[in-house]
NUBA-214516 format. One record per residue (C-alpha): residue number from 1; chain; x, y, z. Coordinates in nm, 4 decimals. Each point is the difference from the previous one (the first is absolute). Layout:
<node NUM "A" <X Y Z>>,
...
END
This chain:
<node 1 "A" <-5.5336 -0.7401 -5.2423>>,
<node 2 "A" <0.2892 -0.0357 0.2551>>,
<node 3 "A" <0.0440 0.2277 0.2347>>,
<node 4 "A" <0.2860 0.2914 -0.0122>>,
<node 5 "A" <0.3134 -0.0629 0.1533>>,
<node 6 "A" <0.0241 0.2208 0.3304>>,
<node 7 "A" <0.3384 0.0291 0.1367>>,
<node 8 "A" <0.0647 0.1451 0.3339>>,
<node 9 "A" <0.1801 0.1802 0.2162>>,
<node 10 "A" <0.0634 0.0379 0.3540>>,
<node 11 "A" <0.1012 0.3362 0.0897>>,
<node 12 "A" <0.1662 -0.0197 0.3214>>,
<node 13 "A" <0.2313 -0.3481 -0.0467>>,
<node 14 "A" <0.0192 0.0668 -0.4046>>,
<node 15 "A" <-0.1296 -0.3992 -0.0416>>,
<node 16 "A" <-0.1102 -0.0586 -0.3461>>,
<node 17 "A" <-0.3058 -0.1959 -0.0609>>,
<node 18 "A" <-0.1617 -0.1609 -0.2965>>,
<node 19 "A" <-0.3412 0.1370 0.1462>>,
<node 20 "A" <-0.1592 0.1669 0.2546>>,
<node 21 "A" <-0.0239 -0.1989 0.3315>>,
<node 22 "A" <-0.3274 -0.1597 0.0960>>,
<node 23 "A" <-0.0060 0.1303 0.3161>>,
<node 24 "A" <0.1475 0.3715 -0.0991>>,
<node 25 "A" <0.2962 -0.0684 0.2342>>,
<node 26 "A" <0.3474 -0.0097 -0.1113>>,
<node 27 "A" <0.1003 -0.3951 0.0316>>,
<node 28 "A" <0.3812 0.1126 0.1020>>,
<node 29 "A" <-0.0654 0.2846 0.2222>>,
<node 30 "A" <-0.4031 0.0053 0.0623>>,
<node 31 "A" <-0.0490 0.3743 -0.0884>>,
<node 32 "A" <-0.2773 0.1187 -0.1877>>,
<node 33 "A" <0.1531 0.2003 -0.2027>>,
<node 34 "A" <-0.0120 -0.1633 -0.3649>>,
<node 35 "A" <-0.0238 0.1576 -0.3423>>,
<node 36 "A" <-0.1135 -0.2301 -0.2531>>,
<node 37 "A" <-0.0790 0.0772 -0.3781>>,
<node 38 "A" <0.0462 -0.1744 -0.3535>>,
<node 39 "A" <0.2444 0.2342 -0.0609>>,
<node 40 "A" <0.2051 -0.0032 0.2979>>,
<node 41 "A" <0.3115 -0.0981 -0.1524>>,
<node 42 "A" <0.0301 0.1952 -0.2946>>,
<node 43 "A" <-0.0504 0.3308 0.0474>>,
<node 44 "A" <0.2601 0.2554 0.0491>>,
<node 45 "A" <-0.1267 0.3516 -0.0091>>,
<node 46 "A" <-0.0805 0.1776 0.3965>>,
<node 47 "A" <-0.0527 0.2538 0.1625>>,
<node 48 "A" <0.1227 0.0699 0.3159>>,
<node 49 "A" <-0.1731 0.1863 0.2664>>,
<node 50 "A" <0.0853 0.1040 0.3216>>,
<node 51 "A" <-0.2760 -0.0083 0.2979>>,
<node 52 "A" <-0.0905 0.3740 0.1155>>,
<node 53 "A" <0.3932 0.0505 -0.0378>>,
<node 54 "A" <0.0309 0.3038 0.1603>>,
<node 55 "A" <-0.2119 -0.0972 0.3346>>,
<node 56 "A" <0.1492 -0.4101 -0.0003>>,
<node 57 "A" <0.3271 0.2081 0.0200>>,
<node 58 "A" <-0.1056 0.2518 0.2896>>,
<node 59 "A" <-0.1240 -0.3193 0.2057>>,
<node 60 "A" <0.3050 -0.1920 -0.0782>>,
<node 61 "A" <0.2538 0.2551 0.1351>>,
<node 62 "A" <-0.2502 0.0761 0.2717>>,
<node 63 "A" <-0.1813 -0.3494 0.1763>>,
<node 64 "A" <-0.2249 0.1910 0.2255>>,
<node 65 "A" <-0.2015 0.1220 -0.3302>>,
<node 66 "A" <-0.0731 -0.3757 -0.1546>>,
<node 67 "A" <-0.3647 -0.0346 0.1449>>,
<node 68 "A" <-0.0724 0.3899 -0.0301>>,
<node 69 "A" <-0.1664 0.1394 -0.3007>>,
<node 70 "A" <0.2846 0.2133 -0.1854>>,
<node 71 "A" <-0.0450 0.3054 -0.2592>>,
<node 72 "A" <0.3370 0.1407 -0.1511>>,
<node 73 "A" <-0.0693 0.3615 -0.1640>>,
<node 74 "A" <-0.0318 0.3256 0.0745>>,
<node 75 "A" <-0.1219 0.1940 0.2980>>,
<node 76 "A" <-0.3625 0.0917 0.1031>>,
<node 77 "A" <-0.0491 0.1960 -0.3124>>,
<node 78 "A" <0.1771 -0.2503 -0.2294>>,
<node 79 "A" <-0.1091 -0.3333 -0.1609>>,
<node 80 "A" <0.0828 -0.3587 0.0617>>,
<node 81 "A" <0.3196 -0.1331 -0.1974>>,
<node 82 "A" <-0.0571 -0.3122 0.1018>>,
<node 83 "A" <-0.1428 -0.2541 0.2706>>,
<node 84 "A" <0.0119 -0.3043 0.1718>>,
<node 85 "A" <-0.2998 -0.2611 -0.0120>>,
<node 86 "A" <-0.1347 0.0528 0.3275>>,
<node 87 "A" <-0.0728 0.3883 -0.1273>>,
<node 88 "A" <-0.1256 -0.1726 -0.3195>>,
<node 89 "A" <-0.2849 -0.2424 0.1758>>,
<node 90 "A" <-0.0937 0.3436 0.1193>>,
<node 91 "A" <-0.0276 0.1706 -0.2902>>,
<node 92 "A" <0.2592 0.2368 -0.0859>>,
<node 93 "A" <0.1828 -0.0384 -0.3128>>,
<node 94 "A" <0.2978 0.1930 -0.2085>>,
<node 95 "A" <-0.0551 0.3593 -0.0936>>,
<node 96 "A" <-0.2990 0.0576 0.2731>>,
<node 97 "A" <0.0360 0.3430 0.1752>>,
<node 98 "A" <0.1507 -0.0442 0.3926>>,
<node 99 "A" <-0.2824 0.1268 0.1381>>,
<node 100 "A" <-0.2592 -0.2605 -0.1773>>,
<node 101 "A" <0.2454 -0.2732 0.0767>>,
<node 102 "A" <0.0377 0.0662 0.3929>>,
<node 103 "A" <-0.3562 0.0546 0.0196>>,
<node 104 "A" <-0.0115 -0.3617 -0.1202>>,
<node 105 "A" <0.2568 -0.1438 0.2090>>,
<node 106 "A" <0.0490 0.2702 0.2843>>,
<node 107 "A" <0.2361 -0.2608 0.1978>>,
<node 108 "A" <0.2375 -0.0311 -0.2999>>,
<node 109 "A" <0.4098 0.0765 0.0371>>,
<node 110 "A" <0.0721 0.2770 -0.2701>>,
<node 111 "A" <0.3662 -0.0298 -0.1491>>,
<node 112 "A" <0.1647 0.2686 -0.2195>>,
<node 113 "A" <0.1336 -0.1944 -0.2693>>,
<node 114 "A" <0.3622 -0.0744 0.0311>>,
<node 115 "A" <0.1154 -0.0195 -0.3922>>,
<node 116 "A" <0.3751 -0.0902 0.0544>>,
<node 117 "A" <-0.0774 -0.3096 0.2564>>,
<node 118 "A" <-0.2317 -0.1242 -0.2992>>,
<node 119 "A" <0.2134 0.0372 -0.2733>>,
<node 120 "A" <0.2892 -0.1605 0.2723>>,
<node 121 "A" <-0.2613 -0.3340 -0.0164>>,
<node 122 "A" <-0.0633 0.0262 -0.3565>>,
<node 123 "A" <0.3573 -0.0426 -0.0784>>,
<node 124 "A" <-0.0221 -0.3023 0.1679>>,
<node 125 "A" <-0.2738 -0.1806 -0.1512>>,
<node 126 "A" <0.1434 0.1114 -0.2835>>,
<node 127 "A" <0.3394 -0.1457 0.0075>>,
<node 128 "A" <-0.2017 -0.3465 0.1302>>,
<node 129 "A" <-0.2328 0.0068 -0.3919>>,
<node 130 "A" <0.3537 0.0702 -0.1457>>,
<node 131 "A" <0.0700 -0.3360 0.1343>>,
<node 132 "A" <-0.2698 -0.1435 -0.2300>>,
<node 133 "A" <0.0258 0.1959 -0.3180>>,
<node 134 "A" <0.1502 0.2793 -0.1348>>,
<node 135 "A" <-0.3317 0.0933 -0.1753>>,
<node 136 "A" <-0.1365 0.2421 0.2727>>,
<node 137 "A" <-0.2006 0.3000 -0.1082>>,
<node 138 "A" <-0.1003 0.1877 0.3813>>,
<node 139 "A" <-0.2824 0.2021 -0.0244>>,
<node 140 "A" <0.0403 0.1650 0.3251>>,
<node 141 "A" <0.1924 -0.0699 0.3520>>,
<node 142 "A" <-0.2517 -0.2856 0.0834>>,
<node 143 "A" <-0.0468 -0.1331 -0.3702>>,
<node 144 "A" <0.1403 -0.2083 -0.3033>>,
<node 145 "A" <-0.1149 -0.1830 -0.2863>>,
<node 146 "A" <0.2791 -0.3046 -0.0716>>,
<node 147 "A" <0.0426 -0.2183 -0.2803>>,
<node 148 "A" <0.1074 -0.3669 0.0911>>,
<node 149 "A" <0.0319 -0.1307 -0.3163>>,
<node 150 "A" <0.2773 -0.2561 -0.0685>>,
<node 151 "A" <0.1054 0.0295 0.4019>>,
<node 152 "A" <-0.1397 -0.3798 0.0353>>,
<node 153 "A" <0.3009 -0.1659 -0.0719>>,
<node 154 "A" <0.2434 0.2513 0.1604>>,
<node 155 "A" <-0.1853 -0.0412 0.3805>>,
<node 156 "A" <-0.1296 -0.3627 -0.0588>>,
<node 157 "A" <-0.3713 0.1442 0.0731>>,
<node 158 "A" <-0.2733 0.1446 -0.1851>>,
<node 159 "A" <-0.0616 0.3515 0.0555>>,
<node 160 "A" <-0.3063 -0.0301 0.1768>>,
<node 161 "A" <0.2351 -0.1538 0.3065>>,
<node 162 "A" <0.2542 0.2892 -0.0846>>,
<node 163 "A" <-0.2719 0.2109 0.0514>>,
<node 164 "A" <-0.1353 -0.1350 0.3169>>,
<node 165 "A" <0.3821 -0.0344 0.1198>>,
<node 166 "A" <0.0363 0.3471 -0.0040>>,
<node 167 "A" <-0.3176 0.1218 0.2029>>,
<node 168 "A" <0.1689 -0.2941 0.2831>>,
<node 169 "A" <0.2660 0.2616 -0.0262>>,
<node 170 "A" <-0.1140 0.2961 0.0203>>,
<node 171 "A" <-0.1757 -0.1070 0.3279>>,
<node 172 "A" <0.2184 -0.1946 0.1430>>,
<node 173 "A" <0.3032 0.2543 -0.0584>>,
<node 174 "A" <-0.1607 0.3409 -0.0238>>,
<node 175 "A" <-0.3637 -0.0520 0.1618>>,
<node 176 "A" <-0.1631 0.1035 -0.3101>>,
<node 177 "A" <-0.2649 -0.1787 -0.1593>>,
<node 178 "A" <-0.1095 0.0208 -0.3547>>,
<node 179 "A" <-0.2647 -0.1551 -0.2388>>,
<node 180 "A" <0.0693 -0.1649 -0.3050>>,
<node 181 "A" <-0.1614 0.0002 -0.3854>>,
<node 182 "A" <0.0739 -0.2610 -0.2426>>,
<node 183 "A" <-0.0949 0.0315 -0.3536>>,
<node 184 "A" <0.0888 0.0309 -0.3670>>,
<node 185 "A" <0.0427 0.3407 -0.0230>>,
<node 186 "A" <0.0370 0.3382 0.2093>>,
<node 187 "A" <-0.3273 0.1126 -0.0616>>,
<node 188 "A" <-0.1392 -0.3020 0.1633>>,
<node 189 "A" <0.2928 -0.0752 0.2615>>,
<node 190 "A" <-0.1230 0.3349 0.1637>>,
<node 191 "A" <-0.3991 -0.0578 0.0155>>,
<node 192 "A" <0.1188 -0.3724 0.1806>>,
<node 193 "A" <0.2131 0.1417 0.2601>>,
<node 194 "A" <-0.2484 0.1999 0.1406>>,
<node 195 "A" <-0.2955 -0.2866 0.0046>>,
<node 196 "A" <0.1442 -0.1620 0.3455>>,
<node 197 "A" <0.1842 0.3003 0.1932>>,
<node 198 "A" <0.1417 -0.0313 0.2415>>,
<node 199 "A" <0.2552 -0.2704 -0.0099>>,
<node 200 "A" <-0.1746 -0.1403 -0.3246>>,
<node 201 "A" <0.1051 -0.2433 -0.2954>>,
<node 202 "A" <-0.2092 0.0977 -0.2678>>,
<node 203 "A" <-0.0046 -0.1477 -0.3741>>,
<node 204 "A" <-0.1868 0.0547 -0.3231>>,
<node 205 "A" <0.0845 -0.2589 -0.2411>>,
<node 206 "A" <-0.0206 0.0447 -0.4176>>,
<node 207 "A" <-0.3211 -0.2450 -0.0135>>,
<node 208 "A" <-0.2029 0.1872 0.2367>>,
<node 209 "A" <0.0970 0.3591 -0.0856>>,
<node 210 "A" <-0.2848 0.0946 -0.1561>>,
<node 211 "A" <-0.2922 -0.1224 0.2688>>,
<node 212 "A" <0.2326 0.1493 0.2043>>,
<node 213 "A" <-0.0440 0.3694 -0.1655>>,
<node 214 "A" <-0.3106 0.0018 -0.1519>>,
<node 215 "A" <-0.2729 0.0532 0.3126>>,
<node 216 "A" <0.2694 0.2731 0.1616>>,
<node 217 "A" <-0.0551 0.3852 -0.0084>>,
<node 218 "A" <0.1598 0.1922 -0.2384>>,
<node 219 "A" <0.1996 0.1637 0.3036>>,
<node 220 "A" <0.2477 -0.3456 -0.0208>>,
<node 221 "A" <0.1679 0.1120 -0.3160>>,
<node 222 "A" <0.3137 0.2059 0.0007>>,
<node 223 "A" <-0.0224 0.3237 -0.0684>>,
<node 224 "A" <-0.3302 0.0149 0.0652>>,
<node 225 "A" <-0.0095 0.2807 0.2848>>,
<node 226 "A" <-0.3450 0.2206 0.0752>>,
<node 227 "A" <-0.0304 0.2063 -0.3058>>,
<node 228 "A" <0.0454 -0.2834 -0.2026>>,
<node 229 "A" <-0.2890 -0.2339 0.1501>>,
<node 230 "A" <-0.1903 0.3101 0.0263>>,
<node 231 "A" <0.0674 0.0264 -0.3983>>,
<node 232 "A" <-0.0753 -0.3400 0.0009>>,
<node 233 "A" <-0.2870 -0.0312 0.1583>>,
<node 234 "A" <-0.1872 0.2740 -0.2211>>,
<node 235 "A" <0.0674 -0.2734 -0.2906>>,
<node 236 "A" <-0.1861 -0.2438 0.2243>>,
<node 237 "A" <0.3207 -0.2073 0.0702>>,
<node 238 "A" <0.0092 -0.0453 0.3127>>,
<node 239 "A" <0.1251 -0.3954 0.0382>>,
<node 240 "A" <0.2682 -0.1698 -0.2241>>,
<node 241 "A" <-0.2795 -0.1786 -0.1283>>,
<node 242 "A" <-0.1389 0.3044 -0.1795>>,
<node 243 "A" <0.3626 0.0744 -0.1472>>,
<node 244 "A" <-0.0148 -0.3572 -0.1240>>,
<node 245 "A" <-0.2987 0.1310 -0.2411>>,
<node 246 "A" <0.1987 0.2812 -0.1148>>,
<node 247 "A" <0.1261 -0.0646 -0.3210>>,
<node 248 "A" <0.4388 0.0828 -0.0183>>,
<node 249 "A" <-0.0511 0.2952 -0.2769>>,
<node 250 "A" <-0.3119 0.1488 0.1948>>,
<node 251 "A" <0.1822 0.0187 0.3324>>,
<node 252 "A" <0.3017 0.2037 -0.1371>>,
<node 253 "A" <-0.1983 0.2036 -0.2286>>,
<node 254 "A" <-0.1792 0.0998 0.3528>>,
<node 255 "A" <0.2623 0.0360 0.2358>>,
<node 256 "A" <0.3083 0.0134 -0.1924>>,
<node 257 "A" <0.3432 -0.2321 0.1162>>,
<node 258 "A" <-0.1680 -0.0551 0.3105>>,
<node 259 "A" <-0.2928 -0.1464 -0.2058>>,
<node 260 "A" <0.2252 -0.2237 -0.1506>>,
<node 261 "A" <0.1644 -0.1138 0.3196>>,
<node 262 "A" <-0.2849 -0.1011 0.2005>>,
<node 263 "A" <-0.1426 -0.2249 -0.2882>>,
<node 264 "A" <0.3456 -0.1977 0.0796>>,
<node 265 "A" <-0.0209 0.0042 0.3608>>,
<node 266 "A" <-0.3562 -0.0950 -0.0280>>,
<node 267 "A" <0.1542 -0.3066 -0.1252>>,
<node 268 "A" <0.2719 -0.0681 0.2270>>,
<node 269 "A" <0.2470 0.1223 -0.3049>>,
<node 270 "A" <0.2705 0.1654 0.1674>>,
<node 271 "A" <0.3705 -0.0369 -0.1659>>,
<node 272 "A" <0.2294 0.2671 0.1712>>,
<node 273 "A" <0.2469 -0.1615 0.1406>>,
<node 274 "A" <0.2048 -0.0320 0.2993>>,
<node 275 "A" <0.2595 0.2772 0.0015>>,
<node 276 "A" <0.2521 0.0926 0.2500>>,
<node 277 "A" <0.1447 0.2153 -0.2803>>,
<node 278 "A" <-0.2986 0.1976 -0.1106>>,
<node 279 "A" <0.0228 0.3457 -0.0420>>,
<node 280 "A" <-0.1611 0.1961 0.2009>>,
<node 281 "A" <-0.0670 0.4102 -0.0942>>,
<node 282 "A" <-0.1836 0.0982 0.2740>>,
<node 283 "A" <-0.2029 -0.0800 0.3680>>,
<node 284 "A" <-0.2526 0.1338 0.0812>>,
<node 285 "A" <-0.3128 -0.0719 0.1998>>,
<node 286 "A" <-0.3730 0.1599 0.0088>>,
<node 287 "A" <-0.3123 -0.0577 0.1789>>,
<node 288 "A" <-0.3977 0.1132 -0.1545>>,
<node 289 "A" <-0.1855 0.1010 0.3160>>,
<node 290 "A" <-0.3480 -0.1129 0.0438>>,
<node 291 "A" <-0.1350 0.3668 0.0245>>,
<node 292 "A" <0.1861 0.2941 -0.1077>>,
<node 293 "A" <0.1968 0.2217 0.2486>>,
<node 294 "A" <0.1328 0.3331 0.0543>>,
<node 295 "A" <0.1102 -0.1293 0.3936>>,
<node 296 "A" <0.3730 0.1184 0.0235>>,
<node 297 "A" <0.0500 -0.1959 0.3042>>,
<node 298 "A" <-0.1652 -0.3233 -0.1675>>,
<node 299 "A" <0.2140 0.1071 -0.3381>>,
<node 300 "A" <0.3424 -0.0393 0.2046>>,
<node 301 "A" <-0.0227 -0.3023 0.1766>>,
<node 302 "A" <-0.1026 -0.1961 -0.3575>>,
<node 303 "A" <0.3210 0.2589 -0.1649>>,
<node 304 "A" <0.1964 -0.1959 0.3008>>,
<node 305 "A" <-0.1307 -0.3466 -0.0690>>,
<node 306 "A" <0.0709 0.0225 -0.3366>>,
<node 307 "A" <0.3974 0.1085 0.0604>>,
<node 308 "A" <0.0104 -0.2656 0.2261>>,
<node 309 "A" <-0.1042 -0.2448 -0.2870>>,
<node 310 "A" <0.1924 0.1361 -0.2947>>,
<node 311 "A" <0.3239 0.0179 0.2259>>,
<node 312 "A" <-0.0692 -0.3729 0.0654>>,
<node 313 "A" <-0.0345 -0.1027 -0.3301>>,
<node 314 "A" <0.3449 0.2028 -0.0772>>,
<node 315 "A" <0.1919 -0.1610 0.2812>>,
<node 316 "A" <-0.1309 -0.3814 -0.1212>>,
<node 317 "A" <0.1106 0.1075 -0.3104>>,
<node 318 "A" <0.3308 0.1613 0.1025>>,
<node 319 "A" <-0.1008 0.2862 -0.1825>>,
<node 320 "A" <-0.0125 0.4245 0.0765>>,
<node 321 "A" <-0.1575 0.2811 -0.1640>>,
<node 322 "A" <0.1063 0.3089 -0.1015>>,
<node 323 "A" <-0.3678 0.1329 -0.0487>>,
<node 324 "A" <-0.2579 -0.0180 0.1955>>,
<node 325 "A" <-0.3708 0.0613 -0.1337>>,
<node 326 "A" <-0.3206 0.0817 0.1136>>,
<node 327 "A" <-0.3489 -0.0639 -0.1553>>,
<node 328 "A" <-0.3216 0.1180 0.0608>>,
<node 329 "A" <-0.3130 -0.0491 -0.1895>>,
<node 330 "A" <-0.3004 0.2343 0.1040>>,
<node 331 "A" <-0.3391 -0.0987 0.0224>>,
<node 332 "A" <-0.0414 0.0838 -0.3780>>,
<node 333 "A" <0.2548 -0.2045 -0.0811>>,
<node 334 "A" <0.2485 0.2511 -0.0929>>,
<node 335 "A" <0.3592 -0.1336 0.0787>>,
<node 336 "A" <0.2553 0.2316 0.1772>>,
<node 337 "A" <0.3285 -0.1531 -0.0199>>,
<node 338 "A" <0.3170 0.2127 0.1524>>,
<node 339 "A" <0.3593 -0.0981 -0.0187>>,
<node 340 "A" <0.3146 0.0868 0.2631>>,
<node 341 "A" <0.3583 -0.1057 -0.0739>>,
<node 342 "A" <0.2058 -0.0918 0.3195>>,
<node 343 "A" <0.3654 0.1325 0.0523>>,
<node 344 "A" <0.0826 -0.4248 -0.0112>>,
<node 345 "A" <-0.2102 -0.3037 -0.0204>>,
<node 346 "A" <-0.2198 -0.1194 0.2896>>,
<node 347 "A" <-0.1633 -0.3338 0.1095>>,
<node 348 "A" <-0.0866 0.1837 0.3739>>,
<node 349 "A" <-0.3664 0.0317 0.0788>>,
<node 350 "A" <0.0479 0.2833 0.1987>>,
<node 351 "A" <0.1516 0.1832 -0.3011>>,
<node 352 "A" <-0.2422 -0.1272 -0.2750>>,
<node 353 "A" <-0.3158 0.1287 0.2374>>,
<node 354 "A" <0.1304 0.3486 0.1018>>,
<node 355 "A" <0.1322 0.0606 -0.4063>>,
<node 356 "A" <-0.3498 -0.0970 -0.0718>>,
<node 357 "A" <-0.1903 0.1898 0.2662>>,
<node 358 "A" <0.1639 0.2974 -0.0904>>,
<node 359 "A" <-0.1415 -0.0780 -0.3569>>,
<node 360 "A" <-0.3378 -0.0077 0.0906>>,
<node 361 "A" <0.0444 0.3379 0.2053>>,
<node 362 "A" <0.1474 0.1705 -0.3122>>,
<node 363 "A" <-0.2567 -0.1375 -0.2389>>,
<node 364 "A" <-0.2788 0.2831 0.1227>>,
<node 365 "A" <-0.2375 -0.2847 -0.0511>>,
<node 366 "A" <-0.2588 -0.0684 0.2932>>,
<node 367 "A" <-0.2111 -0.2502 -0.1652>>,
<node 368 "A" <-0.1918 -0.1809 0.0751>>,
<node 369 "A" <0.2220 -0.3109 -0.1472>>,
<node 370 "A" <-0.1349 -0.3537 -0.0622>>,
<node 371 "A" <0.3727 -0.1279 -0.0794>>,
<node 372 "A" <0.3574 0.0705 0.1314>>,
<node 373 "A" <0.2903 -0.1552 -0.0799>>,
<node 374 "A" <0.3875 0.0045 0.0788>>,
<node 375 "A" <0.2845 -0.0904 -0.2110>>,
<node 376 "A" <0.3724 -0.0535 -0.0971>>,
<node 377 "A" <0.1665 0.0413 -0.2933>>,
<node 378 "A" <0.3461 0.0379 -0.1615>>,
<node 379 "A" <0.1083 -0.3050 0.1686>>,
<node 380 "A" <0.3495 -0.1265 0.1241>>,
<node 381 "A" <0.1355 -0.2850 0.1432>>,
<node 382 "A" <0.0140 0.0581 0.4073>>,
<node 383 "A" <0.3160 0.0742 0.0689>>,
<node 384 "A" <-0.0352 0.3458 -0.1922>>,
<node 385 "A" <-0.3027 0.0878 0.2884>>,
<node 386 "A" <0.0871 0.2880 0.2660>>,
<node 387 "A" <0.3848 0.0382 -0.0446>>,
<node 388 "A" <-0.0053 0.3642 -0.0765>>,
<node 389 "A" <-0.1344 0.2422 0.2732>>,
<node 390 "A" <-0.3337 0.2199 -0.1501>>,
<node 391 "A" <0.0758 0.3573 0.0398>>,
<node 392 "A" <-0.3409 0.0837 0.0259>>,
<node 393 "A" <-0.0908 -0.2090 0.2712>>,
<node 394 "A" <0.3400 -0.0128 0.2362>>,
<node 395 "A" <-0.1651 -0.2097 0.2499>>,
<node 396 "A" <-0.0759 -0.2829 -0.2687>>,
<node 397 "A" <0.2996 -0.2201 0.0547>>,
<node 398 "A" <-0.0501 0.0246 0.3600>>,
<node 399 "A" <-0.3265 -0.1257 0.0184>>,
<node 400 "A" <0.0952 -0.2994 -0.2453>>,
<node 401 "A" <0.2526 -0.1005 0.2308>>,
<node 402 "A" <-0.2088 0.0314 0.3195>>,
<node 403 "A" <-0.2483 -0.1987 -0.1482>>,
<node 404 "A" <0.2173 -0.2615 -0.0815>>,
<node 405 "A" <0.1743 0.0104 0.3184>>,
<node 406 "A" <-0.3058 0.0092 0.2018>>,
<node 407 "A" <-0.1571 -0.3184 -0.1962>>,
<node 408 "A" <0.3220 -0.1687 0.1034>>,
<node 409 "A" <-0.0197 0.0769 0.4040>>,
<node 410 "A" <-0.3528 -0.0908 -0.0511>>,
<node 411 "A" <0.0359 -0.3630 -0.1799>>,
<node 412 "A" <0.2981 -0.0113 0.3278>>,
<node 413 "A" <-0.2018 0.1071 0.2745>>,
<node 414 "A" <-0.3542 0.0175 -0.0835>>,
<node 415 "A" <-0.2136 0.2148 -0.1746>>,
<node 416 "A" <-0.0503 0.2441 0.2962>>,
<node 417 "A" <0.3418 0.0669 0.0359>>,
<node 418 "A" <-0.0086 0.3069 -0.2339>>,
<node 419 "A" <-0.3154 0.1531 -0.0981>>,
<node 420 "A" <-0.0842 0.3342 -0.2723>>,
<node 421 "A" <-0.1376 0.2831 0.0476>>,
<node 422 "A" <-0.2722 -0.1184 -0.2483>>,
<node 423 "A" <-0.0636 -0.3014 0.1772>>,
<node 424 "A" <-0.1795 0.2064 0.2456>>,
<node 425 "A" <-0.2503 0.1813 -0.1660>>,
END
């Protein structure tokens, strides 16, 4: 049986090669950095990830930081937004409490998040996949899926090289890296561009989708969050292997749509498509804590890290809300959801976290919690976000506007330049 035709790909000169090189070295340029796979040249759906966005951004605008470990989040009684690899080696990951992450890496740089300088660079690599395709659906500030179908003969390349063309950008002209996932659908595009972080080129091709799935936790699916695998797990699935023995009718009959979805994703089946156009209802982000908690303190620096992540998701998708929602689910797994309309839509974090921290003071509620969540709803296109001052809360404007201002002296003249109040707690 012949062997299966392995094209190549050198990532940093964009030569094309019929197969890898025997010696792993690019013959044009010498770099090591090849992709190869059968399907090199014919798939078209990615995602696109950006490289610990928010810290590759801090150490960009500010040199001294590139060989420190970096954490952008909240203050000592806060949690970790975000982090840079160096903090990662060492342990501490998203959503971790300050204090747990510092006592991992005491020597680490802690950066309030500045939301307005990310969405500035998001912009960017935005307008540079708009180059490639109009079919971009973002996901947040610092990711897209895009479809590349039918772009071959427009840019005389593949989309594999369109794809590894644009992370040369990004680096070259913003200093931000990103990792790349190749497949034929969304579903799978995702799982690949997280296999070789950071700076990765990752593919699963049609052939080898389903060795690829079938030894991996259940976890791997989307939608599958904690309550789910814990669901999950009490019907002894616990690897997509054990989903494979489920039969279609079984599975929904159990666990409903979901049911029904995972059967396809257990099989790499996965046909939504690539939609800059899609409409979206709502944002909203939640997090299921390992243990329960009634910790106030603990309560409002996830309520803070949550705004920060559904006003992300708003600005990458030039949206604002006119809602905001909170949701808690107790340890009973009762659900305490609580609404507040705004005087005008908002996309500001600031705005989104006090609305909703206000909610959880009103709700009478002290727990303990094993879920909160923050949303927006009755969405509008951006420019309808903070044009009309809120006459119960005079000072929101100005705050707005000295955030923005402040991120702008900042991204000028360094990140010290202007510091908050909460910055020093």
């Amino acid at each position: 049986m012949p062997a299966p035709i392995m094209p190549a790909l050198c990532r940093d000169c964009l030569t094309c090669l019929d197969a890898p090189p025997q010696r792993g070295r690019c013959p044009a340029c010498r770099s090591p950095r090849i992709v190869a796979h059968p399907e090199l040249f014919t798939l078209s759906i990615a995602h696109m990830d950006c490289d610990a966005f928010y810290a590759s951004v801090e150490k960009r605008d500010d040199p001294s930081l590139a060989d420190k470990p970096v954490i952008v989040g909240g203050g000592q009684r806060g949690v970790v937004s975000t982090c840079c690899y160096i903090a990662r080696i060492q342990g501490v990951r998203s959503a971790m409490p300050m204090f747990q992450a510092l006592r991992l890496c005491p020597e680490a740089v802690v950066i309030k998040p500045r939301m307005a300088r990310y969405a500035e660079v998001s912009r960017q690599i935005r307008a540079m996949m708009e180059d490639l395709t109009p079919a971009i659906e973002p996901l947040s500030l610092d990711e897209a899926f895009l479809d590349l179908t039918g772009t071959a003969r427009l840019h005389g390349a593949p989309p594999a090289v369109m794809l590894a063309r644009l992370l040369s950008r990004m680096e070259a002209e913003l200093g931000v890296s990103g990792s790349i996932g190749l497949a034929p659908n969304k579903f799978l595009a995702k799982i690949a561009s997280d296999l070789d972080k950071p700076r990765g080129f990752s593919i699963i091709g049609r052939a080898e989708t389903q060795d690829f799935l079938t030894p991996r936790p259940v976890r791997i699916l989307w939608g599958v969050g904690t309550a789910t695998q814990a669901a999950l797990e009490q019907a002894g699935i616990r690897r997509i292997a054990d989903l494979l023995r489920w039969d279609r009718a079984d599975l929904t009959a159990r666990f409903g749509q979901m049911g029904d979805r995972l059967w396809h994703l257990a099989r790499g089946i996965d046909t939504r498509p690539v939609s800059r156009d899609e409409t979206v209802k709502s944002i909203s982000k939640e997090t299921t804590f390992g243990d329960d908690t009634a910790d106030h303190d603990l309560l409002d620096g996830h309520l803070w890290r949550l705004a920060e992540q559904v006003a992300d998701r708003a600005k990458a998708k030039q949206l604002a809300g006119r809602t905001v929602t909170l949701k808690l689910k107790r340890g009973d797994f009762q659900t305490l959801t609580r609404r507040q309309a705004l005087g005008d839509a908002t996309q500001i974090a600031d705005r989104i976290y006090r609305t909703a921290r206000a909610l959880l003071d009103q709700s009478g509620d002290r727990g303990p919690f094993r879920l909160i969540g923050v949303g927006l709803a009755d969405l509008v296109p951006e420019d309808q976000a903070d044009i009309s001052p809120d006459l119960l809360d005079p000072d929101a404007a100005r705050r707005a506007a000295a955030e923005r201002a402040a991120d702008k002296i900042r991204a000028r003249f360094g990140k010290e330049a202007i510091v908050k109040g909460r910055a020093l707690r």
